[in-house]
C-alpha positions in Angstrom: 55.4 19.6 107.5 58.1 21.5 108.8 58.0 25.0 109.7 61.5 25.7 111.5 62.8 28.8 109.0 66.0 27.6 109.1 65.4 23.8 108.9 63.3 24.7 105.7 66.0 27.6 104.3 68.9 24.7 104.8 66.7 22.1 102.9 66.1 24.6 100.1 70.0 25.4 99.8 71.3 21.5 99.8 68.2 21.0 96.9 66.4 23.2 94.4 67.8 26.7 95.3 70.8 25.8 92.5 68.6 24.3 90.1 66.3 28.1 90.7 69.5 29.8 90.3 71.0 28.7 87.6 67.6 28.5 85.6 66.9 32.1 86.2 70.6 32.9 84.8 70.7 35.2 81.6 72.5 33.2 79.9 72.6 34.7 76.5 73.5 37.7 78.0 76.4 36.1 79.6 77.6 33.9 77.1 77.1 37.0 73.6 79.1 39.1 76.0 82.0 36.8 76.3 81.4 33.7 73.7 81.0 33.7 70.1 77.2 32.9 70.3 78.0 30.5 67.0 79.9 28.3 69.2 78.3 28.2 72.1 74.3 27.3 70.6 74.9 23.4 70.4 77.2 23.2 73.4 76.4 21.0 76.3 76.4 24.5 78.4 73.7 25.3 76.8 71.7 22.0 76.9 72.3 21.9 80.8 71.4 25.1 81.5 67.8 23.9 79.5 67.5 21.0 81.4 67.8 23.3 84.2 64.9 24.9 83.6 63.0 22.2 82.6 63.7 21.0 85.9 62.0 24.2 87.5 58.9 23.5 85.6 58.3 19.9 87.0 58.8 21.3 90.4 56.5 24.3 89.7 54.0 21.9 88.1 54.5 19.5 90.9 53.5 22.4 93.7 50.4 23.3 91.6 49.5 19.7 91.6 49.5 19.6 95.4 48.1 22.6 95.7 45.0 21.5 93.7 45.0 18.6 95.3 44.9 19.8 99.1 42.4 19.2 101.4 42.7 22.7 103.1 42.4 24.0 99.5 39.6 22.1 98.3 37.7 23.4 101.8 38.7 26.5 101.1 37.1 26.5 98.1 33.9 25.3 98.7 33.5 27.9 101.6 34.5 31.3 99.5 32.4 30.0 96.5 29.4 29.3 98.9 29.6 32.7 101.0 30.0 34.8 96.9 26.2 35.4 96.8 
């Protein structure tokens, strides 16, 4: 695990932070302020910027998965859901 901020901020900006970015893009905005929205609704632009976010759902689905799956988590668990009565 690494927990250097800027070890972990570099790591983010070489890997998902453009995949984040570009999925959280308005791109109908963009595109019906300056495209015909006709032409653009099959284009590849389009289809990339899907895959895109199709992309940040893995990865959020991915973190949930670990998350679930953690032993700190699981403990965690069991303590708060013994110490509710």
């Amino acid at each position: 695990m690494i927990f250097d901020r800027q070890e972990i901020a570099t790591q983010y900006l070489l890997g998902w932070f453009w995949i984040d970015f570009l999925s959280t893009m308005p791109v109908g905005l963009i595109f019906d302020n300056f495209v015909n929205a006709d032409l653009l609704r099959g284009s590849k632009v389009v289809k990339l910027i899907r895959f895109f976010k199709l992309l940040r759902i893995v990865k959020i689905s991915k973190v949930t998965f670990n998350v679930k799956n953690n032993d700190l988590t699981k403990t965690m668990y069991k303590f708060f859901k013994q110490n509710q009565g």
